[in-house]
N, C-alpha and C positions, 0 to 999 in steps of 0.2 A: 599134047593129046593124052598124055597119061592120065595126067591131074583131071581133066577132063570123065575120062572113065572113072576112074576109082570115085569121082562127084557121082554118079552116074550111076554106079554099082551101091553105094553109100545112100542114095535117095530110094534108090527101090528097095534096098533092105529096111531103111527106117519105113516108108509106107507099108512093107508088107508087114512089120511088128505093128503097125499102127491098125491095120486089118484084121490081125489076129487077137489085139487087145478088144478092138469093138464088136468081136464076133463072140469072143469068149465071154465077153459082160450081158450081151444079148441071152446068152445062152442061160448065163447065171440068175437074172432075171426070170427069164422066162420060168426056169426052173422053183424059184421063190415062189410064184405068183401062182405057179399050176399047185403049187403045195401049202398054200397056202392057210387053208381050211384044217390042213393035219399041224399046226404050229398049239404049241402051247397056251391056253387062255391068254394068261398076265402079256406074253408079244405083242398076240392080235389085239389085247385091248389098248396098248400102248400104241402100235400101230395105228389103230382105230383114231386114237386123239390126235397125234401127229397129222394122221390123213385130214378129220376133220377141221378140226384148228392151227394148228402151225403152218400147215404148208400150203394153207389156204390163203393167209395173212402174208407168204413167202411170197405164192402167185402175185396177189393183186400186187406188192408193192414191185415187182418183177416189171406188171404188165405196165404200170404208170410211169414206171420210170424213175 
C-alpha cells in the first residue's frame, strides 16, 4: 500500500510540473507574439523568412507524412 501512494504522490507531482511547464510556455509565447511588432528589424525579417518559407515546407511534409 505504501509503493502504492508514493506511485500515486509521484504521478500527480510529475503532472502538475507537466502543467506548469505548458502553462508557463503559453505564457512565453503569448508574450512573444503580443511584442512582437516592438522586435528589432533583422529578427522580424528573419522570422518573416522562417514563417514564410521554412516552416511552411516543415508543415506540408508534417501533413503528408
Amino acid at each position: 500500500m505504501t509503493v502504492f501512494l508514493m506511485t500515486a504522490a509521484y504521478g500527480l507531482l510529475k503532472t502538475g510540473s507537466l502543467i506548469v511547464l505548458v502553462v508557463g510556455a503559453y505564457n512565453g509565447w503569448t508574450l512573444f507574439w503580443k511584442n512582437y511588432g516592438r522586435l528589432p528589424h533583422i529578427y522580424r525579417s528573419c522570422w518573416r523568412y522562417q514563417r514564410r518559407f521554412i516552416l511552411k515546407r516543415i508543415w506540408k511534409r508534417v501533413r503528408t507524412g
